[in-house]
Residue frames as a rotation matrix with the C-alpha (Angstrom) as fourth column:
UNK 1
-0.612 -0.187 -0.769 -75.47
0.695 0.338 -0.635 -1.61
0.378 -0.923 -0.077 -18.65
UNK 2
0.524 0.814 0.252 -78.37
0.656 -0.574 0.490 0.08
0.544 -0.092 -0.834 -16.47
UNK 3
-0.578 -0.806 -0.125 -77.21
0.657 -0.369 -0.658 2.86
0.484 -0.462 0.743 -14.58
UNK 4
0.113 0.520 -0.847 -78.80
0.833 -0.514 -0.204 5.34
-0.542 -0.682 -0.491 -11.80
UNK 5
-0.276 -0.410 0.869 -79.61
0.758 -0.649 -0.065 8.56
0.591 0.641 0.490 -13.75
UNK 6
0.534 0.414 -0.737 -81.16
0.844 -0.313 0.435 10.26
-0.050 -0.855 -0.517 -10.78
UNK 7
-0.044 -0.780 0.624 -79.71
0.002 -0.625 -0.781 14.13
0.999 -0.033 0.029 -9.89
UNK 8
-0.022 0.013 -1.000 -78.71
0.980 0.198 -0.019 14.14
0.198 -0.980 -0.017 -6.56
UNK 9
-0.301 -0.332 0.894 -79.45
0.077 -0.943 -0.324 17.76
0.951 -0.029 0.309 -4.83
UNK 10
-0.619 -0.006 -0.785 -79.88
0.736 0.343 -0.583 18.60
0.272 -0.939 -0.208 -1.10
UNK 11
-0.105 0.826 0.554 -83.22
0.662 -0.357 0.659 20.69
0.742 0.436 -0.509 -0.36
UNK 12
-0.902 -0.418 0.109 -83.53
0.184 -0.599 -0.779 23.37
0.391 -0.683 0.617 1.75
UNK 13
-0.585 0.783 -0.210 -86.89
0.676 0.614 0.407 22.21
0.448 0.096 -0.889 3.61
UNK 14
-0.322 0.302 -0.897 -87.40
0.895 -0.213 -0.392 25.06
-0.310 -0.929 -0.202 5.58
UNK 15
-0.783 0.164 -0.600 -87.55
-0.555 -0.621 0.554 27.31
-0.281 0.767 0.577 2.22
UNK 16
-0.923 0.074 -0.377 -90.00
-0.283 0.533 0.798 24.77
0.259 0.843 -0.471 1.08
UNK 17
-0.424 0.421 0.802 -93.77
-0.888 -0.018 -0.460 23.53
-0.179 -0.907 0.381 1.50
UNK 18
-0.896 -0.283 -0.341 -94.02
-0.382 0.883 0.272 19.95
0.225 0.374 -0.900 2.10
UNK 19
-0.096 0.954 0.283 -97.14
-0.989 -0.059 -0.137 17.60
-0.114 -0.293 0.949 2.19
UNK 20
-0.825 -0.522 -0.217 -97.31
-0.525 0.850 -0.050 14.44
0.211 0.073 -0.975 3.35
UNK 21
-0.036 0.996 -0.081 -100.58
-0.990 -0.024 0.138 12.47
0.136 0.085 0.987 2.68
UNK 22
0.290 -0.026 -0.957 -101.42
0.017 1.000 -0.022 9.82
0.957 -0.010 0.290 5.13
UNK 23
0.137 -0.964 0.229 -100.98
-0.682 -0.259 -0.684 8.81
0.718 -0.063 -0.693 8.46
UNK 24
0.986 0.169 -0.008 -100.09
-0.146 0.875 0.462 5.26
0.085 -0.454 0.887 9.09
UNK 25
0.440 -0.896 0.057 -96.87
0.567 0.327 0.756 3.22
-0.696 -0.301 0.652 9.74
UNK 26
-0.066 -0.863 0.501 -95.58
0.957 0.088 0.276 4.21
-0.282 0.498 0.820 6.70
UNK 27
0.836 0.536 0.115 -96.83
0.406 -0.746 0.527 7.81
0.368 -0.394 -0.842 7.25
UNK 28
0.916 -0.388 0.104 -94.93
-0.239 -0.320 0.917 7.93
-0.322 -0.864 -0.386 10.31
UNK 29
0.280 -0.942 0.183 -91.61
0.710 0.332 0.621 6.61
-0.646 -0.044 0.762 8.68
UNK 30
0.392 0.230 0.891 -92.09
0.822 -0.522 -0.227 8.84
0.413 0.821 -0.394 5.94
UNK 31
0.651 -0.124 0.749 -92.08
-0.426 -0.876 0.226 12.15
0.628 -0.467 -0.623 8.54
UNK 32
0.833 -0.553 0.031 -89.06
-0.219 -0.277 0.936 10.72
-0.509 -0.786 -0.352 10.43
UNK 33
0.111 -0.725 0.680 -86.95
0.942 0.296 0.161 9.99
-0.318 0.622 0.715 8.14
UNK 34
0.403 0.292 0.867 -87.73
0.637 -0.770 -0.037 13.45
0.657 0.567 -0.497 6.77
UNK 35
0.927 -0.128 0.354 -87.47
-0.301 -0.817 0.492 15.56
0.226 -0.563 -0.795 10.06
UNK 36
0.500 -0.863 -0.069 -84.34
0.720 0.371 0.587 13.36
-0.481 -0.343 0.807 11.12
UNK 37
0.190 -0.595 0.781 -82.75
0.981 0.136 -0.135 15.07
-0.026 0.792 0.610 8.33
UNK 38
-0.491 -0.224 0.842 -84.38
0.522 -0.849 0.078 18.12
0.697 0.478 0.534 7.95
UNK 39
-0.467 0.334 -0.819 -85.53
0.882 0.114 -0.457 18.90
-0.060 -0.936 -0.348 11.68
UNK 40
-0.657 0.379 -0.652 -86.62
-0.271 -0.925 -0.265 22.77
-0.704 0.002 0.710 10.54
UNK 41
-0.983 0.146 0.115 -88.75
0.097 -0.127 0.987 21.45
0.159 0.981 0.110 7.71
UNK 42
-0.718 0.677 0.160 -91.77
-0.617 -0.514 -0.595 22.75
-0.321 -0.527 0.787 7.26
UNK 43
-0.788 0.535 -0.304 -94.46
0.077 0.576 0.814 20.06
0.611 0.618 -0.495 6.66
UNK 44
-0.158 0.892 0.423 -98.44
-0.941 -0.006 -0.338 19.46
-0.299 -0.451 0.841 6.76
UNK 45
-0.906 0.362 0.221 -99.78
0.395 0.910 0.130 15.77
-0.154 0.205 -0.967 7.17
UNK 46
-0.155 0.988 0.023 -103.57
-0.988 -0.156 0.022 14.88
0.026 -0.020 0.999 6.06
UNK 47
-0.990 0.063 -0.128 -105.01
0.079 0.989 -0.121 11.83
0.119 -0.130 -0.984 7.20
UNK 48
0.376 0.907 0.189 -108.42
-0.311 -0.068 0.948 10.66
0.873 -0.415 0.256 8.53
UNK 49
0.979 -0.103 -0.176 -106.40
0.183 0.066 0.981 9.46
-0.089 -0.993 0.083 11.42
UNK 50
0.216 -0.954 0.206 -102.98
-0.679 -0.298 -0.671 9.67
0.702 0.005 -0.713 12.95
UNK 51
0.637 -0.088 -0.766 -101.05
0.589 0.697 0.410 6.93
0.497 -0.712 0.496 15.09
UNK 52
0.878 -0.066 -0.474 -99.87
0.479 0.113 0.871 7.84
-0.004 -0.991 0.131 18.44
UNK 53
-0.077 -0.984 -0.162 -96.15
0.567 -0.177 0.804 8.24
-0.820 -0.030 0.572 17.63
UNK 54
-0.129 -0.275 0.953 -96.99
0.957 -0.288 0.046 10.19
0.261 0.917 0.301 14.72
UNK 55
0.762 0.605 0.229 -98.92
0.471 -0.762 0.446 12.99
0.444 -0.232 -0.865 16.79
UNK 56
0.780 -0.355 -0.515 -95.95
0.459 -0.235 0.857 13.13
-0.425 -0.905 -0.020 18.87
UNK 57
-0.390 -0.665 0.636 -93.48
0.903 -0.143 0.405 13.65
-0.178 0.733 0.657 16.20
UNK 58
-0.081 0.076 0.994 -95.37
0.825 -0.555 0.110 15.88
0.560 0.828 -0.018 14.66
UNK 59
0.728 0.448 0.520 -95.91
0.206 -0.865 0.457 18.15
0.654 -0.226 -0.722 17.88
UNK 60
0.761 -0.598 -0.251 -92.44
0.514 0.319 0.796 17.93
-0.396 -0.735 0.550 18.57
UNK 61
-0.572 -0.786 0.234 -91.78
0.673 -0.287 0.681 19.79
-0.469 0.547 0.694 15.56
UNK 62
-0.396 0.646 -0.653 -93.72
-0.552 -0.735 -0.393 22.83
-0.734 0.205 0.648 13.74
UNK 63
-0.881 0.378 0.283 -95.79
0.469 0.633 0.615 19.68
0.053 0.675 -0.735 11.67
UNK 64
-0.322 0.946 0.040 -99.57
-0.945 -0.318 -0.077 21.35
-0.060 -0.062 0.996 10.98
UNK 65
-0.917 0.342 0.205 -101.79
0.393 0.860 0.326 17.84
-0.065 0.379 -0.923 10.80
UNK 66
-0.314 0.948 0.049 -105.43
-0.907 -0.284 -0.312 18.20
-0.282 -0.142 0.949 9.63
UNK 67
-0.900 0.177 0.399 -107.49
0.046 0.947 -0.317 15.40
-0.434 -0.267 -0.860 9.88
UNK 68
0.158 0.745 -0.648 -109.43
-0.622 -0.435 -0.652 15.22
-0.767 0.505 0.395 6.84
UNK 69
0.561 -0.138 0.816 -109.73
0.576 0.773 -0.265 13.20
-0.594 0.619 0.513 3.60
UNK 70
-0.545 -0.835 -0.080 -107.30
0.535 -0.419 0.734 14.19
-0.646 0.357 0.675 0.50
UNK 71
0.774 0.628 -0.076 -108.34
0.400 -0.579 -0.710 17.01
-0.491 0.520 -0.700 -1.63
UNK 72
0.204 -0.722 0.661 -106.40
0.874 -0.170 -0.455 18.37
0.441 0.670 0.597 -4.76
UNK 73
0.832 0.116 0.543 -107.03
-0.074 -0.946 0.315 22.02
0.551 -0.302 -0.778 -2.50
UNK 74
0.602 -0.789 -0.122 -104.21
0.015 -0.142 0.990 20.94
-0.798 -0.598 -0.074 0.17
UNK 75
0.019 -0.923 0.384 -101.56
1.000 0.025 0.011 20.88
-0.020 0.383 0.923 -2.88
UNK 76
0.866 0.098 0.490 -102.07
0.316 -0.867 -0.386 24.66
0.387 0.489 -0.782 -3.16
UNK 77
0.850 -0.300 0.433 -98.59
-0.516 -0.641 0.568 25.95
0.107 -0.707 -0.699 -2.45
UNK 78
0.742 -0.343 0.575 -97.14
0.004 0.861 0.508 22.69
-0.670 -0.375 0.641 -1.79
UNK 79
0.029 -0.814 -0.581 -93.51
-0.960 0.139 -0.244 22.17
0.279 0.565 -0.777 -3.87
UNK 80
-0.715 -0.526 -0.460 -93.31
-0.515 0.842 -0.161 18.63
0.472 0.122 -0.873 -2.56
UNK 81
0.167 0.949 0.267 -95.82
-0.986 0.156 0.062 15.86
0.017 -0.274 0.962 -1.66
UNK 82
-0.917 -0.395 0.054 -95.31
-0.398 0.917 -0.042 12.28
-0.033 -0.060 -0.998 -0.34
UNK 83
0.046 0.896 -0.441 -98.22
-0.831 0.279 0.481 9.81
0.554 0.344 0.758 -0.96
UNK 84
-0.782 -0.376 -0.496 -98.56
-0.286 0.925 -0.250 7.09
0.553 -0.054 -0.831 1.40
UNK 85
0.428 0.838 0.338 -102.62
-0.847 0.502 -0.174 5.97
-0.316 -0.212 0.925 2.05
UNK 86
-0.501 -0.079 0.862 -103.32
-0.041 0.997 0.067 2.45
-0.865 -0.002 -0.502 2.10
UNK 87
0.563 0.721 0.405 -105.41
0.499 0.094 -0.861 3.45
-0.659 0.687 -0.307 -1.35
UNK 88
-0.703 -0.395 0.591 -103.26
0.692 -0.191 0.696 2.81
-0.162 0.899 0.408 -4.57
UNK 89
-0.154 0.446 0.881 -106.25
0.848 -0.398 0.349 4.88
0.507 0.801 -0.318 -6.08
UNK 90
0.992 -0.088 -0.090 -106.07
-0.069 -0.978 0.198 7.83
-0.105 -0.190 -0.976 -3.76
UNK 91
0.312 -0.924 -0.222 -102.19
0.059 -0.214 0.975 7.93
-0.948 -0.317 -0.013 -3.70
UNK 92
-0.366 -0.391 0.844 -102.26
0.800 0.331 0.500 7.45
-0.475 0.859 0.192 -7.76
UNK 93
0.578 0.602 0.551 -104.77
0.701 -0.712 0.042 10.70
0.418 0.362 -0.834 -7.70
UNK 94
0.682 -0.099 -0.725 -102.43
0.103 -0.968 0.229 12.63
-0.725 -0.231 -0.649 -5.80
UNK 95
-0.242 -0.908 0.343 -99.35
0.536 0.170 0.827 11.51
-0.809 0.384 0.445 -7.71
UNK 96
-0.393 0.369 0.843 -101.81
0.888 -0.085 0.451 12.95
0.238 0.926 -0.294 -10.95
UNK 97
0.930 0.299 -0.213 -102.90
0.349 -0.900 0.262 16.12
-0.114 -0.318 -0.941 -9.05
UNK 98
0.136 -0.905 -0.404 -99.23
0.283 -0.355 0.891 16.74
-0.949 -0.236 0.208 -8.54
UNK 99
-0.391 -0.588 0.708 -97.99
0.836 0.095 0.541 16.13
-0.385 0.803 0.454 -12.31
UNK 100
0.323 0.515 0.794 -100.89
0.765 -0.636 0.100 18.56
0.557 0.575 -0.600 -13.66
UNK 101
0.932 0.300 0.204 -99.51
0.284 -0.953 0.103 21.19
0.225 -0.038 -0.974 -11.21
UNK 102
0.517 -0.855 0.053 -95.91
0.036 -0.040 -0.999 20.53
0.855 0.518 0.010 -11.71
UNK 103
0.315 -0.376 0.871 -95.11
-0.939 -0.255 0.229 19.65
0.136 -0.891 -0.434 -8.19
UNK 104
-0.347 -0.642 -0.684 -92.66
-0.475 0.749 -0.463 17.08
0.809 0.164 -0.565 -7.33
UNK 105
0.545 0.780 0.307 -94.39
-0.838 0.506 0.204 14.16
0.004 -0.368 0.930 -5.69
UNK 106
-0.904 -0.426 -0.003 -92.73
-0.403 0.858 -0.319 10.56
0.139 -0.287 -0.948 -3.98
UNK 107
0.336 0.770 0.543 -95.66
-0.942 0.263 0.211 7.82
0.020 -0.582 0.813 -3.74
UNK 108
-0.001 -0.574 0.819 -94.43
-0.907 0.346 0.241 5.12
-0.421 -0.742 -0.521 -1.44
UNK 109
-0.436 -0.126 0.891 -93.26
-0.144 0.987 0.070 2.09
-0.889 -0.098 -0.448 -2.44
UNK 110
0.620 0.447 0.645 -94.73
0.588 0.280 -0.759 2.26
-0.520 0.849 -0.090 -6.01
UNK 111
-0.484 -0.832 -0.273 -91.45
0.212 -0.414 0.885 4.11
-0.849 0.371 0.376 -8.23
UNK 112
-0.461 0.107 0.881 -93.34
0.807 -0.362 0.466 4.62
0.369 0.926 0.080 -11.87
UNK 113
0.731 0.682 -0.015 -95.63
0.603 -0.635 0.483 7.28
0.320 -0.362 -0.876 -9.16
UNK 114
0.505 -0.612 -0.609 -92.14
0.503 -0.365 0.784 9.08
-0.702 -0.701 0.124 -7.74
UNK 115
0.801 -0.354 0.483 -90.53
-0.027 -0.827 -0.561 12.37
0.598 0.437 -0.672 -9.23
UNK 116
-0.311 -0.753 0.580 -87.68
-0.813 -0.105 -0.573 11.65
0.492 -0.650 -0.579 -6.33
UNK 117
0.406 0.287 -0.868 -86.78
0.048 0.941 0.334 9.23
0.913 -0.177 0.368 -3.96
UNK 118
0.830 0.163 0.533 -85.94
-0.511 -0.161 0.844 8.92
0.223 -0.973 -0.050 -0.11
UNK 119
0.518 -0.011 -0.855 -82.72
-0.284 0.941 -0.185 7.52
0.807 0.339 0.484 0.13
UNK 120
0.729 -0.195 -0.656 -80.71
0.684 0.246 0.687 6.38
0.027 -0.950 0.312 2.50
UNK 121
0.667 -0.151 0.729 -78.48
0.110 -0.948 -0.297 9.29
0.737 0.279 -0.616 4.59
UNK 122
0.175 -0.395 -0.902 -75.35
0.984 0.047 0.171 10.32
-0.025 -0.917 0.397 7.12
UNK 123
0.765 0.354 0.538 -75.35
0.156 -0.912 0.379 12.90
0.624 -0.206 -0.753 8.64
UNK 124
0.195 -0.826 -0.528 -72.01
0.968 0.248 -0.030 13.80
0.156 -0.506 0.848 10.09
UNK 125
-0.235 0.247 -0.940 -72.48
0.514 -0.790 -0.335 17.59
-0.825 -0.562 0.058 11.45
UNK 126
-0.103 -0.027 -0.994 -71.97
-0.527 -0.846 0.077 19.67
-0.844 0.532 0.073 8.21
UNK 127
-0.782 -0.617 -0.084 -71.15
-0.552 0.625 0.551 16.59
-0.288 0.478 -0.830 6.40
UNK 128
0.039 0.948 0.316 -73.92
-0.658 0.262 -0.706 14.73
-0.752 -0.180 0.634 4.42
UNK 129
-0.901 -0.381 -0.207 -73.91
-0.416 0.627 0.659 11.36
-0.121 0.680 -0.723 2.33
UNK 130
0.257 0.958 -0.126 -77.08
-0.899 0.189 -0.396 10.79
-0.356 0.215 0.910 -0.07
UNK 131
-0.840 -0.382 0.385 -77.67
-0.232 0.895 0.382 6.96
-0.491 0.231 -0.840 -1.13
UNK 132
-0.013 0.730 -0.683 -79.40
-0.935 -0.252 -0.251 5.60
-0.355 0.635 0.686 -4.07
UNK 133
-0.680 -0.250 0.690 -80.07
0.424 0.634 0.647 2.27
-0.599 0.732 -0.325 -5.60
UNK 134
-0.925 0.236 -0.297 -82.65
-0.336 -0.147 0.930 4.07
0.176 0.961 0.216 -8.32
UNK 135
-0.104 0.977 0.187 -85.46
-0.993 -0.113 0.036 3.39
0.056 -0.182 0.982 -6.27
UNK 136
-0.114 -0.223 -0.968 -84.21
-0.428 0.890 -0.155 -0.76
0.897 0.397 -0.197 -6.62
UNK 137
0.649 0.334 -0.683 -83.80
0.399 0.615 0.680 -1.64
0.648 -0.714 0.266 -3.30
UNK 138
0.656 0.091 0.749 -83.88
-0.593 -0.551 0.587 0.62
0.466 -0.829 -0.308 0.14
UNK 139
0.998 0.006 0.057 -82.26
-0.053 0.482 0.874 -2.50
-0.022 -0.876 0.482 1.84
UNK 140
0.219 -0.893 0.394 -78.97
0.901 0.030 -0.433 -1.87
0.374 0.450 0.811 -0.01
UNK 141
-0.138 -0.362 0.922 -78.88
0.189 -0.923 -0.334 1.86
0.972 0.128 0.196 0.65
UNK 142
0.854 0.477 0.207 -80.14
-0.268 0.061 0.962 1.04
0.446 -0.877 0.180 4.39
UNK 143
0.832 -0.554 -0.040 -76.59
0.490 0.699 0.521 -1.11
-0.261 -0.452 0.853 4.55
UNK 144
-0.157 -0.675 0.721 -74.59
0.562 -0.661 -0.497 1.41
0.812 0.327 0.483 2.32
UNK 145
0.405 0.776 0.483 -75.92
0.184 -0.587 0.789 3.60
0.896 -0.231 -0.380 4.62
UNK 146
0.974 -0.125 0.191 -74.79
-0.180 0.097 0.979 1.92
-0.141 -0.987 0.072 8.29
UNK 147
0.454 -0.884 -0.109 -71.33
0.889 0.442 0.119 1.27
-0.057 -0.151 0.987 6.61
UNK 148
-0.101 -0.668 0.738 -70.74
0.537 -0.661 -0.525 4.86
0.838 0.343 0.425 5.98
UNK 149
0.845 0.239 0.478 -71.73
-0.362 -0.403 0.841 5.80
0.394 -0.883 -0.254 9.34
UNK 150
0.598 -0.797 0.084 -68.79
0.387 0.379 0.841 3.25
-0.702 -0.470 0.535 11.10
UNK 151
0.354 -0.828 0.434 -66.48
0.927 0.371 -0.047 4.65
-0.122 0.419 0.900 7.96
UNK 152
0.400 -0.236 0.886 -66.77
0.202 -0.920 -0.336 8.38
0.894 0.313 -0.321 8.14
UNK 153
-0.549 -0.444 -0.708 -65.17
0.581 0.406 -0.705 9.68
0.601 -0.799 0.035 11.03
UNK 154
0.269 0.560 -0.783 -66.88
0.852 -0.517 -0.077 11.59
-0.448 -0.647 -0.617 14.30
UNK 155
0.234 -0.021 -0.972 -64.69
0.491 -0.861 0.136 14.27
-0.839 -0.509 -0.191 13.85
UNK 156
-0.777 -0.521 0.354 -64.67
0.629 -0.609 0.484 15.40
-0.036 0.599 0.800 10.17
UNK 157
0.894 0.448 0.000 -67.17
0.447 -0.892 0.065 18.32
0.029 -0.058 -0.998 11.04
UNK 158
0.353 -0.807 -0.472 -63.79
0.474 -0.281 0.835 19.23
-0.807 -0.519 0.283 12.46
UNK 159
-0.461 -0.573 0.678 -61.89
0.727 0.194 0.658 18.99
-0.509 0.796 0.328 9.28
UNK 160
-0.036 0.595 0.803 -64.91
0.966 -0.185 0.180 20.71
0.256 0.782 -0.568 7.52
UNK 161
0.942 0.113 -0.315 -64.81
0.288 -0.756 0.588 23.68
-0.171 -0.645 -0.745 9.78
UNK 162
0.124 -0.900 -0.418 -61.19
0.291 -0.369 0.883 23.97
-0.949 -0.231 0.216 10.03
UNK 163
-0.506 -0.441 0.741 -60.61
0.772 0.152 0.617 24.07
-0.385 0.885 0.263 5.76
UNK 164
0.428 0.898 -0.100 -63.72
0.898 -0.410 0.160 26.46
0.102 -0.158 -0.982 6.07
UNK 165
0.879 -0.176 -0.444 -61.75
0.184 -0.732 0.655 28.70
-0.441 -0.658 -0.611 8.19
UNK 166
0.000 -0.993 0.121 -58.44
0.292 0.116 0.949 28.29
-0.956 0.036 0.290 6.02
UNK 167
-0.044 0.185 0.982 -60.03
0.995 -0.078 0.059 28.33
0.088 0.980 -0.180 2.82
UNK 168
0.963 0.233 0.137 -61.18
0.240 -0.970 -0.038 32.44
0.124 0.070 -0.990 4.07
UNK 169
0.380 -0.905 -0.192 -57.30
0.221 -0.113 0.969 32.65
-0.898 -0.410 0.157 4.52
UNK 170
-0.006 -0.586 0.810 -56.41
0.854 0.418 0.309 31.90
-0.520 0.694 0.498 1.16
UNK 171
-0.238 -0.248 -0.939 -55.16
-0.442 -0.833 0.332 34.99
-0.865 0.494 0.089 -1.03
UNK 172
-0.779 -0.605 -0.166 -55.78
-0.384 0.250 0.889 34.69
-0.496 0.756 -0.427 -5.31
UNK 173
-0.242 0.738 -0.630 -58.26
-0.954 -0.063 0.293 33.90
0.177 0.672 0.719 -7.88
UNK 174
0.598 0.632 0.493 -60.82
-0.784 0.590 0.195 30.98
-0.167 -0.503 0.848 -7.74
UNK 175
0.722 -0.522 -0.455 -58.45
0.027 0.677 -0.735 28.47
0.692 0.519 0.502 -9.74
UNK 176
-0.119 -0.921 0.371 -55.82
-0.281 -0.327 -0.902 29.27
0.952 -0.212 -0.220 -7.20
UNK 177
-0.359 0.317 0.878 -57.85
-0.933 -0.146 -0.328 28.49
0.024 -0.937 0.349 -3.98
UNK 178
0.846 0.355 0.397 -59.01
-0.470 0.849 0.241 25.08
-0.251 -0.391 0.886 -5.00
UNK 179
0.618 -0.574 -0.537 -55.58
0.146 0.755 -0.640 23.87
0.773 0.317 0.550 -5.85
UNK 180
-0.781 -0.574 0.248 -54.46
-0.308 0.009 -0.951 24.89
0.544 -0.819 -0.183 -2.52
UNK 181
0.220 0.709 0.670 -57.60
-0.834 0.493 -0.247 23.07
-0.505 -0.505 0.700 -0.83
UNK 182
0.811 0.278 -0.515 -56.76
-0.487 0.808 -0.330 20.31
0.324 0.519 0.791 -3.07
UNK 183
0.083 -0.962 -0.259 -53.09
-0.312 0.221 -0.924 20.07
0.947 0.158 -0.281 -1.87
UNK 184
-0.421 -0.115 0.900 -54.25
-0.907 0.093 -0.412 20.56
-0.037 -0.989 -0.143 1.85
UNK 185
0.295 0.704 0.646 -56.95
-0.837 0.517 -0.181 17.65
-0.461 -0.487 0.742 1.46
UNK 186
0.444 -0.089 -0.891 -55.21
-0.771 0.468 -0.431 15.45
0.455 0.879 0.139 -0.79
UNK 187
-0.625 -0.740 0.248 -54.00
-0.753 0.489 -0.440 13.03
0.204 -0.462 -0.863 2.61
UNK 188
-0.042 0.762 0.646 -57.72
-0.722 0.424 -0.547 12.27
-0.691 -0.489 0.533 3.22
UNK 189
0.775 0.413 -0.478 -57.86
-0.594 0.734 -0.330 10.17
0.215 0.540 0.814 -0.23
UNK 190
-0.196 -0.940 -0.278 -54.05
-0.804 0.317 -0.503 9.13
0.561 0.125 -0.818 -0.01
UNK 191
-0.415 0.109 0.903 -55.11
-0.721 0.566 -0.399 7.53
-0.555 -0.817 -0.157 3.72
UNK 192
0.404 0.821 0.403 -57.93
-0.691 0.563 -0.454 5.93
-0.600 -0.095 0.794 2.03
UNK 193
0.521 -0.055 -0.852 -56.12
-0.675 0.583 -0.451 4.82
0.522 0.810 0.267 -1.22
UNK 194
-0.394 -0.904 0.164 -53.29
-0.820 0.265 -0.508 3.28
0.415 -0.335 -0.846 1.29
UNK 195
-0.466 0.380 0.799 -55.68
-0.741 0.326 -0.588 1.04
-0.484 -0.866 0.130 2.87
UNK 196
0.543 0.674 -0.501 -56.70
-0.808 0.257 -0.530 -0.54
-0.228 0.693 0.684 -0.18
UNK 197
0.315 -0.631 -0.709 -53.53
-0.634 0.416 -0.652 -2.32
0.706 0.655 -0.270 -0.53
């Protein structure tokens, strides 16, 4: 049976420099999907142009854009890089600039070219849920996506805060502190398991 090996980790974008090469539609989904998430992150776009809504985005947020053709020189630095020209054969040269300088690279829509993938995300204050199908199909993790939004509730930031604030309460070695966090949280699955039936 196939199975998603992916590792799921959650990046800290604002520790990080990103480069996102291109900017058309899929450009511009690229950098909102991105900032949605990670509104402090620090990215540069290169294009020869930029659409309209992309400029705005991008000067709505600390985005650098230079308006220039790709060059292996903008990866200097760069820890992450999204490919998305309308030219397989520039977006396969960065994807190959990247590999030779061991920087993790996503080129759009084309998975054997992607070191990571974009997947779908909620964002409940503190609370985050990554989705994967393995790069199979976005329109699943788009729908996985809008049901965990209507199934998490508004208010477990609450919850996350409050256990936060209890957990610094707690007296006793690590082994001792998650089996009292496990006892406090152990209605949230109960609710869920009850609901199954």
């Amino acid at each position: 049976m196939e199975r998603n090996n992916l590792y799921p980790i959650f990046l800290k974008t604002s520790n990080l420099e990103v480069l996102i090469v291109g900017g058309g539609n899929v450009g511009l989904e690229k950098l909102t999907f991105l900032l949605k998430s990670s509104p402090d992150a620090k990215v540069q776009m290169i294009a020869l142009e930029f659409l309209a809504d992309t400029i705005e985005l991008a000067n709505s947020h600390t985005v650098e854009m230079i308006r220039a053709a790709y060059d292996e020189e903008y990866l200097k630095g760069k820890h992450m890089v999204i490919a998305c020209t309308d030219k397989p054969e520039v977006n396969e040269r960065v994807y190959r600039d990247c590999r030779a300088r061991n920087i993790l690279v996503n080129v759009a829509d084309n998975p054997p070219f992607c070191d990571f993938y974009m997947g779908g995300i909620v964002t409940k204050g503190n609370v985050k849920v990554a989705i994967s199908t393995n790069g199979k199909s976005p329109t699943t993790a788009k729908r996985l996506r809008q049901f965990f939004e209507d199934v998490i509730p508004d208010n477990i930031d609450d919850l996350v805060k409050n256990l936060n604030e209890y957990r610094k309460t707690l007296k006793g070695d690590f082994e001792d502190k998650v089996d009292a966090l496990n006892k406090f949280t152990q209605s949230l699955v109960d609710k869920s398991d009850s609901g199954k039936t």
